[in-house]
C-alpha positions as CSV (number, residue, x, y, z in Angstrom):
1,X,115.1,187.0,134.9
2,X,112.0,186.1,136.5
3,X,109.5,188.6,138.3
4,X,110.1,187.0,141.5
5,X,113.4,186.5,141.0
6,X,114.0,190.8,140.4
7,X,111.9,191.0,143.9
8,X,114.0,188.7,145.4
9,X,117.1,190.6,143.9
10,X,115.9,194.0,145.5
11,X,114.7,192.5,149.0
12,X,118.5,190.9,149.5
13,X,119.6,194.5,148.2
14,X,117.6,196.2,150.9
15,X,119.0,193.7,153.3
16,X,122.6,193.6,152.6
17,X,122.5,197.5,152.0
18,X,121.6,197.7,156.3
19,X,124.2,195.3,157.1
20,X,127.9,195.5,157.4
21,X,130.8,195.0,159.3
22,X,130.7,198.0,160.6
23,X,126.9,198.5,161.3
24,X,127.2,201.3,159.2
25,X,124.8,200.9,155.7
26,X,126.8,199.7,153.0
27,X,127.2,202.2,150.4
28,X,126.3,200.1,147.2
29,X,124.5,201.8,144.5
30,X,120.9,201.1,143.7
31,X,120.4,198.9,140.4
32,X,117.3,199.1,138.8
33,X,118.0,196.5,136.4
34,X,115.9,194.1,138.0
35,X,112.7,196.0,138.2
36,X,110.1,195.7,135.4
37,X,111.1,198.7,132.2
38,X,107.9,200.3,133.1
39,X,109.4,201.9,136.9
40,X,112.7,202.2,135.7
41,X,114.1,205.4,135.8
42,X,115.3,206.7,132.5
43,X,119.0,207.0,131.5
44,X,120.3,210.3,133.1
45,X,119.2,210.2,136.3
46,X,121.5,209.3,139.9
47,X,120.3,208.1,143.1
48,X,120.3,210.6,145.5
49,X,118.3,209.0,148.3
50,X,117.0,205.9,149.4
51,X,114.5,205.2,151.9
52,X,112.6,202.4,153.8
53,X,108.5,203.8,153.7
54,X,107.2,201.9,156.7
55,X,103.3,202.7,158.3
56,X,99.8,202.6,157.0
57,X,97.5,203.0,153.8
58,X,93.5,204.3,154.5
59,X,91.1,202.8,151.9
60,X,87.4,204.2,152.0
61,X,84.3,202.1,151.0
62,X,82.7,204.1,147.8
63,X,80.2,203.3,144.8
64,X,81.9,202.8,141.9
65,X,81.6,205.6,139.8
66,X,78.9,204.8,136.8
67,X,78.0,201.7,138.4
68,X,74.9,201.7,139.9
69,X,74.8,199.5,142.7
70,X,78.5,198.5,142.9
71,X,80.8,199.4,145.5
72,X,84.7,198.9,145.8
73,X,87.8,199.7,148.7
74,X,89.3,203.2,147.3
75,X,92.7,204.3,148.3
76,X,92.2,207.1,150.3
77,X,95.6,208.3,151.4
78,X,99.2,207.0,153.0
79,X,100.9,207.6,156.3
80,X,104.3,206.5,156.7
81,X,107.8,207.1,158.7
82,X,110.4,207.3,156.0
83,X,113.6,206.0,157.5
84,X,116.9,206.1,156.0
85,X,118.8,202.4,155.5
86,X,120.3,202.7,158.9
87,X,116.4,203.0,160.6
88,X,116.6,206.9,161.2
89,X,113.9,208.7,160.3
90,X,114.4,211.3,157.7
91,X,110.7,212.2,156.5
92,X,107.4,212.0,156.1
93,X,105.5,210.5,153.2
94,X,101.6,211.2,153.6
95,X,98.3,212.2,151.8
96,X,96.4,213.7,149.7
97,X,97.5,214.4,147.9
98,X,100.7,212.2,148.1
99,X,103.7,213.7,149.7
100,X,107.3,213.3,150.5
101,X,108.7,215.8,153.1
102,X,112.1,215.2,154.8
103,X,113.0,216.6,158.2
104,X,114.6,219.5,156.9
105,X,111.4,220.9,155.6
106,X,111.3,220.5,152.2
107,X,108.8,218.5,150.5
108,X,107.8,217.7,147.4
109,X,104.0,215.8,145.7
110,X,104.4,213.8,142.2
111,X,102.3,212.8,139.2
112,X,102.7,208.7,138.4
113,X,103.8,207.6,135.3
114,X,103.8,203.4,135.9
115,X,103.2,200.3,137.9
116,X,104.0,196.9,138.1
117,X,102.9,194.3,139.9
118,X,104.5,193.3,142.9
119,X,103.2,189.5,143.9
120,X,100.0,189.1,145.2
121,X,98.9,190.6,148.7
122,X,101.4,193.9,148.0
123,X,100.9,197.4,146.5
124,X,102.4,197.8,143.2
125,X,105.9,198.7,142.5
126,X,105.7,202.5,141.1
127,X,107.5,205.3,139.0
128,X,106.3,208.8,140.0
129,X,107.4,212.1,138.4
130,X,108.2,214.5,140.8
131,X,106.9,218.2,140.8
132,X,109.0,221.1,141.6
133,X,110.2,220.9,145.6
134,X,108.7,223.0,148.0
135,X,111.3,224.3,150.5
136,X,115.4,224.1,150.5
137,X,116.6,221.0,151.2
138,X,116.9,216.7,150.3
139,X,114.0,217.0,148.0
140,X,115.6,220.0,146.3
141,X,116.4,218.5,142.9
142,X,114.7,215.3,142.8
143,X,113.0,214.3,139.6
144,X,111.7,211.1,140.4
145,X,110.8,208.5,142.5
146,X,110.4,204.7,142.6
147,X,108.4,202.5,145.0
148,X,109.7,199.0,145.0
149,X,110.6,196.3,147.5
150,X,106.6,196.1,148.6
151,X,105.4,194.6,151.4
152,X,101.8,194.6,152.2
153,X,99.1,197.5,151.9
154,X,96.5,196.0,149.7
155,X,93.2,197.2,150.1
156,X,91.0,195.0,152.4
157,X,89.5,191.6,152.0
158,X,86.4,192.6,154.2
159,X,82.9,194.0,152.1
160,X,82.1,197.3,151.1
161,X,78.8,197.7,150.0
162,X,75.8,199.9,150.8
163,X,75.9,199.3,154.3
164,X,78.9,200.7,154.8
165,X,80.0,203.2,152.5
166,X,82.2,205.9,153.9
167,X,83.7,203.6,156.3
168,X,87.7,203.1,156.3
169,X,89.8,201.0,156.9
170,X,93.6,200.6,157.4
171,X,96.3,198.2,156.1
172,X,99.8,198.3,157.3
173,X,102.5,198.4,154.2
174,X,106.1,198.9,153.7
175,X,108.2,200.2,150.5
176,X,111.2,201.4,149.9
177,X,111.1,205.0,148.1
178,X,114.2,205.9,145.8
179,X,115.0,209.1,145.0
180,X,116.6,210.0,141.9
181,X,118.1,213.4,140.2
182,X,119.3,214.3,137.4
183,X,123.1,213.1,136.6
């Protein structure tokens, strides 16, 4: 299977999963087996959550570090509505560091094992590990997560250089966030 074809397979996923007869979401299980091995979760793990990240990525215009005279667009943190497949919102997913916090409180940051690429003018898909939850609650339990299905949030096609380091700029994005625990 082609990489386009697996992003293809996960879009119609997303799309079919918000759609039924009933308008209620469709209660298929999350396959994986499209994605690239690398942001796969590893054998032992269920879904326990998914989620459509939809909002904004802040990039800052630094030097590169050791490189004299050379600047670059550095992510500098996310801002996002996480919104369950029926469009409710059910959390928060912000930064720095990164963080997923539903709307019962509890919350959780994670360390990122992988990436993939995700066709040109999107973020990478992503496997994060996730740390120990802070609160009771959804992210009680969860052990990782996966960003796939990427839409946008690329760091800016404008300069950075010298004249304008420290400026910012933001870049809308949307991802879906999967949320796995142990089986």
């Amino acid at each position: 299977m082609t990489f386009k074809t697996a992003l293809a397979t996960t879009a119609a996923f997303a799309l079919t999963a918000c759609a039924s007869g009933t308008g209620a979401p469709a209660q298929q299980a999350f396959s994986q087996s499209a994605l690239p091995a690398p942001v796969q979760v590893p054998a032992g793990h269920r879904v326990a959550m998914e989620t459509v990240g939809v909002g904004q990525i802040t990039y800052e215009c630094r030097a590169k570090q050791d490189m004299a005279g050379q600047f670059e667009w550095v992510f500098a943190g996310p801002d996002a509505r996480l919104l369950d497949r029926g469009g409710r919102q059910v959390g928060r997913y912000y930064g720095p560091p990164a963080t997923w916090e539903s709307m019962d409180g509890s919350k959780l940051t994670a360390t990122q094992l992988a990436v993939a690429p995700a066709g040109s003018g999107n973020i990478p898909l992503q496997l994060v590990q996730a740390n120990p939850a802070m609160g009771m609650g959804a992210m009680q339990g969860v052990t990782y997560i996966q960003r796939v299905a990427t839409q946008g949030g690329v760091a800016p096609a404008t300069a950075c250089g010298a004249s304008n380091v420290g400026s910012r700029q933001i870049v809308n994005y949307q991802a879906d966030y999967i949320f796995w625990k142990a089986a």
